[in-house]
DRENPA-3360 file (N, C-alpha, C; in nm, 2 decimals, always signed):
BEGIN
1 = XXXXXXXX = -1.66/-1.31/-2.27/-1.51/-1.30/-2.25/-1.45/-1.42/-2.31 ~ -1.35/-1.43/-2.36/-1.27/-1.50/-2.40/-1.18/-1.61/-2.34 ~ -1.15/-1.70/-2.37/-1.10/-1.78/-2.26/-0.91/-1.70/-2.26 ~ -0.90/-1.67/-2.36/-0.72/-1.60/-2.36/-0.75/-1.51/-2.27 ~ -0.84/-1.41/-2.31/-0.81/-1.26/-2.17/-0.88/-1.33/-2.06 ~ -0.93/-1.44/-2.06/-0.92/-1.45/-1.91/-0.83/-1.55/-1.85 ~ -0.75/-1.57/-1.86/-0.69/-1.64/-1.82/-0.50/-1.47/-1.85 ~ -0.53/-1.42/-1.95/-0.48/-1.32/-1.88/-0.49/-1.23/-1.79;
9 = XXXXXXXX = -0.64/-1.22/-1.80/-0.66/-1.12/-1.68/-0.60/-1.15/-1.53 ~ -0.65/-1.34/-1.55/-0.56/-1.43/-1.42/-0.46/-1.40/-1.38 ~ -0.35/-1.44/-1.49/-0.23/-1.38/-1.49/-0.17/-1.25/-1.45 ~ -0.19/-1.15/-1.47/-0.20/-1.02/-1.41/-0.24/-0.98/-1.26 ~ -0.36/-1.08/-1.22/-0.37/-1.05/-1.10/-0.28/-1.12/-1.02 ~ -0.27/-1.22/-1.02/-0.16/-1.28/-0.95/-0.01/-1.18/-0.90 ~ +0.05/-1.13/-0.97/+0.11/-1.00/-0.94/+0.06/-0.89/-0.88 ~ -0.05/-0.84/-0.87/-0.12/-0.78/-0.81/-0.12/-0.79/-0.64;
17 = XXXXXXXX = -0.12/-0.93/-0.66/-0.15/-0.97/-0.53/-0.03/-0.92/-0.44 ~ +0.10/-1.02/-0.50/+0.21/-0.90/-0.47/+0.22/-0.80/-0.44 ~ +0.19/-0.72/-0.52/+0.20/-0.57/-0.48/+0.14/-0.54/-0.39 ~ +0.01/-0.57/-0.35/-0.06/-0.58/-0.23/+0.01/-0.59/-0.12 ~ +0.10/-0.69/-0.09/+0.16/-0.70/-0.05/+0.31/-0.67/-0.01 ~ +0.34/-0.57/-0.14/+0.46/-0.49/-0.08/+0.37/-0.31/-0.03 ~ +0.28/-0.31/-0.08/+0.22/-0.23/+0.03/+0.18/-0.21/+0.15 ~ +0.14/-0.33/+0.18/+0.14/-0.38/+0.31/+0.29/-0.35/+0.41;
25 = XXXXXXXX = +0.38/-0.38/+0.38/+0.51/-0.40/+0.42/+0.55/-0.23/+0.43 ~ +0.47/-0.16/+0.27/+0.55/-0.01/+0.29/+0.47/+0.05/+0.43 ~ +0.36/+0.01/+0.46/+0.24/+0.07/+0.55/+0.29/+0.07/+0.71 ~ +0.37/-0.12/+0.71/+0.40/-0.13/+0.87/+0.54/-0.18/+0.87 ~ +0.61/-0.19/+0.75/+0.79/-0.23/+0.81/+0.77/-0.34/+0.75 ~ +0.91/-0.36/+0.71/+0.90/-0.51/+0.65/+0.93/-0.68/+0.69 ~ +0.94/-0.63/+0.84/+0.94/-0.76/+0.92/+0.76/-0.78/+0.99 ~ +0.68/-0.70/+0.98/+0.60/-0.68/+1.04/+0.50/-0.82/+1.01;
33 = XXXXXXXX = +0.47/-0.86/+1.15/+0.37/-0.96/+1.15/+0.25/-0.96/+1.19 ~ +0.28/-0.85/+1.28/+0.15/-0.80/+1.39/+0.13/-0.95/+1.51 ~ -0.01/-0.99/+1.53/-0.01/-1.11/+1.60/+0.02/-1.22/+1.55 ~ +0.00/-1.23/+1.40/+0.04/-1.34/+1.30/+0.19/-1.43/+1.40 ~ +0.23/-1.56/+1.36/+0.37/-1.61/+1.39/+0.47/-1.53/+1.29 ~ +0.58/-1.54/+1.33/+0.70/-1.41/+1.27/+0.71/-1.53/+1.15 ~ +0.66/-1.70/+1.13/+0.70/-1.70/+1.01/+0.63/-1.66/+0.92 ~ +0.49/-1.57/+0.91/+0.42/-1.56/+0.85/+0.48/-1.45/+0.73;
41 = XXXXXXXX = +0.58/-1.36/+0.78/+0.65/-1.29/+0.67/+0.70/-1.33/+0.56 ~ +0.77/-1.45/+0.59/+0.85/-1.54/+0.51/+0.76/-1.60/+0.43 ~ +0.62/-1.67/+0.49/+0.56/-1.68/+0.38/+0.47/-1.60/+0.28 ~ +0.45/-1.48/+0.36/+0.41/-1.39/+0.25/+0.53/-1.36/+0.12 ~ +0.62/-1.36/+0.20/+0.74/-1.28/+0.09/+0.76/-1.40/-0.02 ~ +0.77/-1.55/+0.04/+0.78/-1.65/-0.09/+0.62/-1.64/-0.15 ~ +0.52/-1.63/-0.14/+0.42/-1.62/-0.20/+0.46/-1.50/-0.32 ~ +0.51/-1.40/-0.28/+0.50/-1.30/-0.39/+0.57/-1.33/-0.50;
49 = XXXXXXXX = +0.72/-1.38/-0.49/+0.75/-1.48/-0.57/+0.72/-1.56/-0.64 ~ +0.63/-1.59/-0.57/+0.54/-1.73/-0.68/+0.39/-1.66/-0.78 ~ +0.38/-1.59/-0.70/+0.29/-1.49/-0.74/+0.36/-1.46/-0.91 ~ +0.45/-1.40/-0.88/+0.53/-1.36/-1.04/+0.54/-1.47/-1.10 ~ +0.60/-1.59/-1.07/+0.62/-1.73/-1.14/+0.50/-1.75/-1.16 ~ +0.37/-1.79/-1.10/+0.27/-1.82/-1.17/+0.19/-1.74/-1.30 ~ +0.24/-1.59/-1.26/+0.18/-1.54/-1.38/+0.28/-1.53/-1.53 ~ +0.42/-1.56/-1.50/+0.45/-1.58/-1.64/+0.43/-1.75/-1.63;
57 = XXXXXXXX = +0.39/-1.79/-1.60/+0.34/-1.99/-1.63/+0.26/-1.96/-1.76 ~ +0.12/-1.88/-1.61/+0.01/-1.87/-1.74/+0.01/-1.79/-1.86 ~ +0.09/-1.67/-1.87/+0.12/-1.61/-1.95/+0.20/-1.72/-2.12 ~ +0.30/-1.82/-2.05/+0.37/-1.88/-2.10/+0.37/-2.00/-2.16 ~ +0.32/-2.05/-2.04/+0.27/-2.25/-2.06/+0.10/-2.21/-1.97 ~ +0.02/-2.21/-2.04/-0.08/-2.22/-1.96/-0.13/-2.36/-1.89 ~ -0.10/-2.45/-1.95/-0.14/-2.61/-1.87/-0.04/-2.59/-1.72 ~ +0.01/-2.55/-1.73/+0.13/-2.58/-1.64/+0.11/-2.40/-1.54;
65 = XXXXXXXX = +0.05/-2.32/-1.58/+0.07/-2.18/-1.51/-0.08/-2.21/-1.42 ~ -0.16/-2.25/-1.55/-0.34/-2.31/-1.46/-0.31/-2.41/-1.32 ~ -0.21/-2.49/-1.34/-0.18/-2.59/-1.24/-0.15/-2.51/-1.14 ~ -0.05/-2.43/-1.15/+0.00/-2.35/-1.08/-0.07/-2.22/-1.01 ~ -0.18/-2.19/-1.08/-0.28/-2.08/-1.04/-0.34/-2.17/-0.92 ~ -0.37/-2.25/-0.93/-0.45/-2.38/-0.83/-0.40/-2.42/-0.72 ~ -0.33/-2.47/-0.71/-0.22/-2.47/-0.57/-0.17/-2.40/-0.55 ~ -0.14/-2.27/-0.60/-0.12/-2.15/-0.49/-0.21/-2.06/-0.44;
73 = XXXXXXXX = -0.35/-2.10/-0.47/-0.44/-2.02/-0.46/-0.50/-2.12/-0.34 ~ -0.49/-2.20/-0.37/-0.50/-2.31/-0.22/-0.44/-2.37/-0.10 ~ -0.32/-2.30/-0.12/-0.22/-2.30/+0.00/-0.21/-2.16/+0.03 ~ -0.23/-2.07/-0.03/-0.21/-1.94/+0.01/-0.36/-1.94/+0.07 ~ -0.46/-1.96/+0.03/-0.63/-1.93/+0.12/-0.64/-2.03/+0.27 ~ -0.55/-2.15/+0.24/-0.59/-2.24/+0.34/-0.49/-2.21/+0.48 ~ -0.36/-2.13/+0.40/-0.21/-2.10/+0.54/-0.31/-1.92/+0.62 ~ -0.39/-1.84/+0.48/-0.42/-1.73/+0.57/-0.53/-1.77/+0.63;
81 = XXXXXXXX = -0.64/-1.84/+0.57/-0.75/-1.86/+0.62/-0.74/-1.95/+0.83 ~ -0.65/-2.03/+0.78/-0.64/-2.16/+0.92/-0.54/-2.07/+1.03 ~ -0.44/-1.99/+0.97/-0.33/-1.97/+1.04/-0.36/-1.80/+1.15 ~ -0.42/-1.73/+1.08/-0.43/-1.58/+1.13/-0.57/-1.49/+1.02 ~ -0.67/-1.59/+1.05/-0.84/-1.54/+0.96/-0.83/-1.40/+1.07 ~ -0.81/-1.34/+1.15/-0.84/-1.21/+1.24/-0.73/-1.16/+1.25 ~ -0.63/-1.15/+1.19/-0.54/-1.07/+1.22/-0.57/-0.90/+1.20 ~ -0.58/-0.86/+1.15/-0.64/-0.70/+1.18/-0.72/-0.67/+1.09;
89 = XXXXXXXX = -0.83/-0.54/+1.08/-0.92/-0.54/+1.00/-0.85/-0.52/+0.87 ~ -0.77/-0.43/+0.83/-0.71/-0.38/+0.71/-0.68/-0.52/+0.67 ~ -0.59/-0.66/+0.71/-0.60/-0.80/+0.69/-0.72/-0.84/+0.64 ~ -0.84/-0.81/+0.68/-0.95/-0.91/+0.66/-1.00/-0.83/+0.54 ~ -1.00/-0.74/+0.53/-1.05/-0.73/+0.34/-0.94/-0.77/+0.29 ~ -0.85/-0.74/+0.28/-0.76/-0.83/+0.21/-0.74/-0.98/+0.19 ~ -0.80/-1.05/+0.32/-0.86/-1.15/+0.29/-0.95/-1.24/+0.20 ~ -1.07/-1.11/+0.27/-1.16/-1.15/+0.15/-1.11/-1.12/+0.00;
97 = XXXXXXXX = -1.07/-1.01/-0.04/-1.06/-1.03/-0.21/-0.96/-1.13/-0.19 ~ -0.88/-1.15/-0.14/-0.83/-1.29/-0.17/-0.91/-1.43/-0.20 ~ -0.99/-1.42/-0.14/-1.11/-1.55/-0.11/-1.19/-1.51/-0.24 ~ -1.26/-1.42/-0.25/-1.32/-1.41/-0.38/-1.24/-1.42/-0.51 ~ -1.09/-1.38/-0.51/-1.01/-1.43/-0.60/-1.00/-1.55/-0.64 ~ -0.96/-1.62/-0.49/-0.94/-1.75/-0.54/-1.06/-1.89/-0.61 ~ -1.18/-1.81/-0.54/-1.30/-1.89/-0.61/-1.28/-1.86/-0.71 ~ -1.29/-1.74/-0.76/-1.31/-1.67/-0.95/-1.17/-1.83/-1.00;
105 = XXXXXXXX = -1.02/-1.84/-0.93/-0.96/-1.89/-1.00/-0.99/-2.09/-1.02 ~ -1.05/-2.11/-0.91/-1.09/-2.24/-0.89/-1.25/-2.26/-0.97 ~ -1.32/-2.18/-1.00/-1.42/-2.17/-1.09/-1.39/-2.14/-1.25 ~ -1.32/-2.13/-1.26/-1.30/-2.08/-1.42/-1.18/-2.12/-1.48 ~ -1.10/-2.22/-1.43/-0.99/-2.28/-1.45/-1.01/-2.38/-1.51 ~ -1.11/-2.48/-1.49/-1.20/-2.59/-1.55/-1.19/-2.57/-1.70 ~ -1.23/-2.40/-1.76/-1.29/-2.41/-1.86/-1.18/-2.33/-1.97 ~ -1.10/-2.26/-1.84/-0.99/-2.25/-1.91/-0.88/-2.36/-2.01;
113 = XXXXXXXX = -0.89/-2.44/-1.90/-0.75/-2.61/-1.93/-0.87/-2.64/-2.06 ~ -1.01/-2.70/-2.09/-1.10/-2.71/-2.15/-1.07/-2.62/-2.27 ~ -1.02/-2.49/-2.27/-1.03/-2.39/-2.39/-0.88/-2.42/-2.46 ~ -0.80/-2.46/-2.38/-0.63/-2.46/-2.50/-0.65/-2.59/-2.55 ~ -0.56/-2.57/-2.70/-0.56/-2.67/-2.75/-0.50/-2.80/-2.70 ~ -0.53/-2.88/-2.75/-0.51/-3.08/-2.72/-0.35/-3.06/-2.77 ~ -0.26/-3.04/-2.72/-0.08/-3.15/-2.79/-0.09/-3.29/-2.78 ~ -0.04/-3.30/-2.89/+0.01/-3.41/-2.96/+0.15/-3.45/-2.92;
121 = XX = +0.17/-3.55/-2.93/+0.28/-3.63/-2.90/+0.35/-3.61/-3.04 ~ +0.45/-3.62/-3.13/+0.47/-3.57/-3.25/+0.60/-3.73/-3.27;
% end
């Protein structure tokens, strides 16, 4: 694979995730938190958001979308993982591909930033 399609394929999913997530919302209401804390909506809903912004980063500026693939993939695994890891089963697969997502993005980002070219100061 290529380092471009993968790093779009990145990109792509990142919105995915989103949608995931407006699924979730069509399934149980869109305040719905279940046991989670009620701010946990709010940060799902700014995650989806960022979700979009990161994938046109990578799509756009990749040094800067890759950065951005990384800290949201690390704030979003460490707020579901620490905050509500049991919140209901239908949640916990969804967890996991999240967890397996975010390794694929913290594994292959390395060689991504490694694959675009060097800028020059001009």
């Amino acid at each position: 694979m290529s380092p471009e399609l993968a790093r779009r394929i990145m990109a792509v999913c990142f919105p995915l995730g989103a949608l995931g997530h407006f699924w979730w919302l069509a399934k149980h209401g869109l305040l719905y938190h279940g046991p989670a804390p009620e701010w946990a909506v709010w940060f799902w809903y700014i995650l989806c958001a960022v979700d979009v912004a990161v994938c046109v980063l990578l799509l756009t500026r990749p040094r800067v979308g890759l950065a951005a693939a990384v800290l949201t993939m690390a704030v979003s695994l460490t707020v579901n993982w620490l905050c509500f890891p049991t919140f209901e089963y239908g949640f916990n697969l969804v967890l996991i591909g999240l967890t397996v997502f975010g390794i694929w993005v913290f594994c292959v980002t390395p060689w991504l930033w490694r694959s675009l070219p060097v800028r020059t100061a001009a």
